[in-house]
N, C-alpha and C positions, 0 to 999 in steps of 0.2 A: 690307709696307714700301713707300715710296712713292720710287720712284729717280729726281733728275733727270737728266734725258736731255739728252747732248753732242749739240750742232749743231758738224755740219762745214759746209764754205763752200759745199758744193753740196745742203747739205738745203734742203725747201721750206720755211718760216717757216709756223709752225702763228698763223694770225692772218684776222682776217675784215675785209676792208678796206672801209674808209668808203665812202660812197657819197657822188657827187661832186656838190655844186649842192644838198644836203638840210641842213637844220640837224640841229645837232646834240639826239639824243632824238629824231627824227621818221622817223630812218632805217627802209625799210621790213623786215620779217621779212626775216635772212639765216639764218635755222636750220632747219629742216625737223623738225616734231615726231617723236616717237618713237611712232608708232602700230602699227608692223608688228611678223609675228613670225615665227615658223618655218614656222606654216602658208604666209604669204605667199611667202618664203622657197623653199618648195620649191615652189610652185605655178606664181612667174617663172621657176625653171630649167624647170621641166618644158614652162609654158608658148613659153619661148624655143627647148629643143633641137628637140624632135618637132616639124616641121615634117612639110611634102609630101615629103622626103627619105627618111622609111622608106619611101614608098609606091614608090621609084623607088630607091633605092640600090643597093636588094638585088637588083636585075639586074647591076651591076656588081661586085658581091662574088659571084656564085655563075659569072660570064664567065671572074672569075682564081681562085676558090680550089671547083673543082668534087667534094670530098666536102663529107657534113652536119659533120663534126669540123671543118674547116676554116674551113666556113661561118658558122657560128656561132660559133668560136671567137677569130673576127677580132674579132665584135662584141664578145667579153667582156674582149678587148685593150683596143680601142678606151676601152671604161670603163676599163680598168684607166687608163691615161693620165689620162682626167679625175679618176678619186680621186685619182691621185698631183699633179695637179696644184690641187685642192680642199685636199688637204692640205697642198701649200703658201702656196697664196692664202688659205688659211683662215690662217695667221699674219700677213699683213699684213693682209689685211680688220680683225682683233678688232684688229690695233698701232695702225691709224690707220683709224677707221672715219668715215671723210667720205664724201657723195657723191661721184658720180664716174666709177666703175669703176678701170680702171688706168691715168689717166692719176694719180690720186693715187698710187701706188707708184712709176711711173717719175718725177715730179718730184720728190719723198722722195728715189730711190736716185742717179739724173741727172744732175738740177738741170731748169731753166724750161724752155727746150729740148725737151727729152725729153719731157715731162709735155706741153710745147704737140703737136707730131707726135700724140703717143700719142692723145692727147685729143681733138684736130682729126679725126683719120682714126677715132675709133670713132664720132664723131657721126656722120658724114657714112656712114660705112658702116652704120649701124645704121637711120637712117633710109633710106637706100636698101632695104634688108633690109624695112621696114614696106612699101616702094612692092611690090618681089617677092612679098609673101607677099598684099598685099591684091589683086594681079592675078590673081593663083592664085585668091582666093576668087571675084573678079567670073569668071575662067572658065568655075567649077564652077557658079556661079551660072546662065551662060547654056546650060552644057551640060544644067543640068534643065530651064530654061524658054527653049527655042531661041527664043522671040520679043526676049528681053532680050539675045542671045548676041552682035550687035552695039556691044553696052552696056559692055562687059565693065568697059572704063577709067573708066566712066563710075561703078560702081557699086563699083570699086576707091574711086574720091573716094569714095561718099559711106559707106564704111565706116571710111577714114581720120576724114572727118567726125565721124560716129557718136563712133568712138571717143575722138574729142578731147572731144568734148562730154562725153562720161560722165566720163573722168580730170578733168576741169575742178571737176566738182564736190567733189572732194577724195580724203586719203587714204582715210578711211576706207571711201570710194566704190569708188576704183582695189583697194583690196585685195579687196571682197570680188566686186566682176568678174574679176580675176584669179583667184582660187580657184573662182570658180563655172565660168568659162569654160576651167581647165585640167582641173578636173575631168570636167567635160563628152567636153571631148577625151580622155583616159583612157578613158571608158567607152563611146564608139565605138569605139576600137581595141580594147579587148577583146572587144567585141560581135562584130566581126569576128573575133576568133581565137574566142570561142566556136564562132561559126556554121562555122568552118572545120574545127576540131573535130569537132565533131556531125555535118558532113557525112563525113569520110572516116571514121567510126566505123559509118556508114548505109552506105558503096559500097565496094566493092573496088577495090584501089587501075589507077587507068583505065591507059591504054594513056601517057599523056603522065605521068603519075604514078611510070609503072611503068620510065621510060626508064633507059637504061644510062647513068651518069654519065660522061664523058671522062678519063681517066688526072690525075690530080696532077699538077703539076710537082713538081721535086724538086731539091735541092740548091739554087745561088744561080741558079735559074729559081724555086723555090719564094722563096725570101726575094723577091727582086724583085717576084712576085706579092704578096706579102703587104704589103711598104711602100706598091705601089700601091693594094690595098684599105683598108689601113687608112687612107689621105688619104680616102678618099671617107667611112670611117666617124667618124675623126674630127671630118669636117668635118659630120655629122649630131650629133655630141654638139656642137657649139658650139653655146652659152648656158649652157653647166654654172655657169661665172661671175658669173648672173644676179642674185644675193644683193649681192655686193659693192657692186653700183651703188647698194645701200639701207640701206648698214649702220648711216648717223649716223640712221637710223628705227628699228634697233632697239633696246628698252629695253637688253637685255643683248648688246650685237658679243660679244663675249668668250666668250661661248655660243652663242651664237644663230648667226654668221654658219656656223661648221665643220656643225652640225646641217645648217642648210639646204643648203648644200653638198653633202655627204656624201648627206643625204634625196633632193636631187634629182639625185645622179647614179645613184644605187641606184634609185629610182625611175624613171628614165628607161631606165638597164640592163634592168627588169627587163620592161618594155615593149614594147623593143628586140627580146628575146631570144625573147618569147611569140609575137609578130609574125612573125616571120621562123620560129620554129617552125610556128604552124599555116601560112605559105606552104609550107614541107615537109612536109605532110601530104598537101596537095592537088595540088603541082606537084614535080616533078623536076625535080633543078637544073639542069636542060638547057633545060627550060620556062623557067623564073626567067632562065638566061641570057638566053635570045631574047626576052626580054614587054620592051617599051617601061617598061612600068606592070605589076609585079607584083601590086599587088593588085587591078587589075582583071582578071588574069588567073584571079587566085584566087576576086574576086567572081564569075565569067562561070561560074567550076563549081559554084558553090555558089549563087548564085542568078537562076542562067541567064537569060532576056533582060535580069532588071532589075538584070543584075550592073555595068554601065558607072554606070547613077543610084545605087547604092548608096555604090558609092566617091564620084561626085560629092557625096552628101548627107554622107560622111563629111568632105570637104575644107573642107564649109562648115558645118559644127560643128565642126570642129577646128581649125581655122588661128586665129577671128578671137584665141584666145587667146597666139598668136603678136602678131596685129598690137598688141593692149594689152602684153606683154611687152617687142617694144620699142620701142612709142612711151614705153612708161613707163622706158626702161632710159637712149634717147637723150636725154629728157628732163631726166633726173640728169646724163647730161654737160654739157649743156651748159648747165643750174644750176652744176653743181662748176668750170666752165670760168671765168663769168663771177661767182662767186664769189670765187673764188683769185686772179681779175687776168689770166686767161689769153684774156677775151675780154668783151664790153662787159658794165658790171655789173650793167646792170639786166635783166642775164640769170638774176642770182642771187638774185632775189627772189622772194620764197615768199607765199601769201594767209594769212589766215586761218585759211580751210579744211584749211594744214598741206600746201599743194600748187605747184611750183613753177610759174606758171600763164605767166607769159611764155615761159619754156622750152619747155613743152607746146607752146603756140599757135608759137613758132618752129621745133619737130621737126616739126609736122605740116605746118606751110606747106614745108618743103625737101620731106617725102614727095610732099606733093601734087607740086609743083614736078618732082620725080620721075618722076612717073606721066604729067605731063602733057606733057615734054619726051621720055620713051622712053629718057630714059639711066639709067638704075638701073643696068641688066644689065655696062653697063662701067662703072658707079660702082665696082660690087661687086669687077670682075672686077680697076680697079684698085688696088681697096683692101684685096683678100685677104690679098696677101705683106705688107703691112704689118699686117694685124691680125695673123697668127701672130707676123711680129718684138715685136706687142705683147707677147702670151705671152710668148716667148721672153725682155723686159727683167722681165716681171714673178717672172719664176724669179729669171733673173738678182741682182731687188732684194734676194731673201731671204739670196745669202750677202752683199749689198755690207753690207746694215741689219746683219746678224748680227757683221759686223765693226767697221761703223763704229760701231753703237750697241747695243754689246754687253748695256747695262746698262737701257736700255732695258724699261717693264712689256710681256711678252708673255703675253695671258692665257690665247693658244694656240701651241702652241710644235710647227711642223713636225713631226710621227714620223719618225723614219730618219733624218731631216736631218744630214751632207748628201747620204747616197746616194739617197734617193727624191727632194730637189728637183736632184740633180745627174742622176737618171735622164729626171726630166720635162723639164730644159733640153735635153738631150743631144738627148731625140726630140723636141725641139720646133724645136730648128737645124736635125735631118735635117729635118724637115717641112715645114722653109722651104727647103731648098736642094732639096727634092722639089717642092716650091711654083715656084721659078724655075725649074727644070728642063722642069717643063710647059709654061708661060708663060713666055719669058725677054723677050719682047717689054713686059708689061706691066710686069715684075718691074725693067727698065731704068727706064720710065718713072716706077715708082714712086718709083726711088731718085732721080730726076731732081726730081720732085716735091717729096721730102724738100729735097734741095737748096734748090729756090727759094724752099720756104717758111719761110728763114732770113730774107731780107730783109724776105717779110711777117712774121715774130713781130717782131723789131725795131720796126718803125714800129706793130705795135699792142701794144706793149708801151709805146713814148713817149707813145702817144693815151690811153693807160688812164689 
């Protein structure tokens, strides 16, 4: 049965607005074909979460939670978090599957406002994230070949580059570099947990393997320990979300978006848990505390002097499917931005090819812009507490939509709701007031931020 759906005064108008100075019939592509699908789907989360963050977390989770039950059991929290919160985004994703990400839920549940913040701060942090993750690759880069190691920023450009040029060429292009490039990465990190494997099955477990673990905390020192590890773990599953930025691509949202979700967060858990397993085969958590870089502590026992270039050659097979992830995630925003009226329109035009190709070419130009100015590191650093408040409205949308637009087709309907998305809100406000607690400095300026960018939405709300 086919329900219409009540608009209140603060929903956004489902509508795709003219384009200003074109005759009418000449208007260019404002729709993004439907060529992707779940493989896609699970390959951009997986591509987005696994960054350099497993390779370096798990020193800081084995510092506060020093048994293996503890150890490990953060990280299967940590997921648990991202299902509970998939299974809530998975009912907005299939409600209203437009480009985007979540600035389309917060201007749905909001109003313009909302949707403008939301939207402005995940562009702009998402491509700073492409400038971070592609300096990582140029490091790794100079660290096998120390003649280039000078280069590093330089070779950051040109994989920004690269990759704009491949996504250019279209959907069907970006999907199956995506899938090839997360796959890839998958099977170095398992390669590693083989090899980690097979080596403590061949030695007895060493003297650094063999170390006495430090007493537990206990009681509310244990809890304290545990909120503070899982901010760090959490913050290695962000991208679980990665689907939603593509859902008006796929043929079936209503199926499709909960699958990819659900696929890549289970897929990335399970990643997660193998990883940090064979690191406890080889190192005691005492080791893992102290190592900078646990797995090149891991690689240095397991493949002794050429254990530091192992993990380098890992970084640089693995990452660049992060940097396609979100160039291609940023690039939906800020199509869905200039789309909706939330920023100039001929951001929301799409080629032929089925690809939003101004978008692309604008998310790479700020990455570059990024990389070559040095600010990334406090782009991100001030736009973290806002992307969790992202989270946090987009929980919030599902009971505002649940109320105001009761009747509303949901073709996937939250489980538990409302204790699972009232669970996901609840730890997603602690995670921000854990978030300002660390930073309270940035967490000011952020809100300072939000303030003044009232005046700017206004006057680019009159120019639109």
């Amino acid at each position: 049965m086919t329900v219409e759906r009540t608009t209140a005064p603060h929903a956004a108008p489902e509508f795709t607005p003219a384009v200003v100075g074109v005759p009418p019939g000449t208007e260019p592509r404002r729709q993004l074909p439907r060529l992707l699908g779940v493989g896609f789907g699970v390959a951009v989360a997986v591509g987005s979460m696994i960054g350099a963050g497993i390779l370096r977390a798990p020193a800081d989770v084995a510092a506060l939670l020093p048994t293996a039950p503890l150890f490990l059991g953060v990280w299967v929290l940590g997921g648990a978090y991202a299902l509970l919160g998939a299974n809530a985004l998975a009912e907005l994703g299939a409600m209203h599957p437009r480009s985007g990400g979540q600035f389309v839920f917060a201007r749905r549940a909001f109003g313009p406002f909302a949707g403008f913040v939301v939207g402005w701060n995940d562009w702009v942090s998402t491509c700073a994230s492409v400038a971070v993750i592609a300096l990582v690759v140029g490091d790794a880069v100079g660290a096998l070949v120390p003649a280039m190691a000078p280069h590093a920023s330089a070779i950051a450009l040109g994989v920004v580059a690269l990759v704009t040029l491949l996504l250019l060429r279209g959907a069907r292009t970006s999907d199956r570099a995506q899938r090839a490039t997360s796959l890839l990465k998958g099977l170095v990190l398992l390669a590693l947990v083989v090899a980690c494997f097979a080596y403590a099955a061949r030695h007895a477990p060493s003297a650094t393997a063999a170390a006495v673990a430090p007493m537990a905390p206990r009681g509310l020192a244990l809890l304290a320990a545990l909120v503070v590890a899982l901010q760090g773990v959490i913050f290695a599953y962000d991208g679980w979300v990665g689907v939603i930025y593509f859902a008006e691509e796929l043929p079936d949202p209503g199926r499709q978006v909960a699958r990819s979700l659900f696929g890549g967060v289970l897929s990335t858990m399970a990643i997660y848990l193998l990883v940090n397993a064979a690191f406890l085969a080889v190192l005691s958590l005492p080791a893992i505390a102290r190592s900078a870089l646990p797995a090149a502590s891991a690689a240095a026992l397991v493949f002794g002097g050429h254990g530091a270039a192992v993990v380098n050659a890992i970084v640089v097979a693995a990452l660049p499917s992060a940097v396609i992830a979100n160039l291609l995630m940023g690039s939906r925003v800020a199509y869905g931005l200039g789309r909706d009226a939330a920023a100039p329109g001929w951001l929301g035009h799409a080629s032929d090819a089925g690809t939003p190709r101004p978008a692309i070419v604008v998310s790479a130009a700020l990455s570059a812009a990024f990389l070559l100015t040095g600010t990334f590191e406090r782009v991100v650093a001030l736009c973290s507490f806002l992307f969790v408040a992202g989270y946090a409205m987009s929980f919030a949308a599902v009971f505002v939509l649940r109320h105001r637009e009761p009747l509303a087709p949901r073709p996937w309907r939250a489980r538990g709701h409302p204790w699972t998305t009232g669970a996901v809100l609840a730890g997603s406000l602690a995670f921000l007031v854990g978030t300002v607690a660390a930073d309270v400095k940035d967490g000011i300026i952020a809100l300072g931020l939000v303030v003044l960018s009232y005046p700017v939405y206004r006057l680019l709300r009159r120019s639109l």
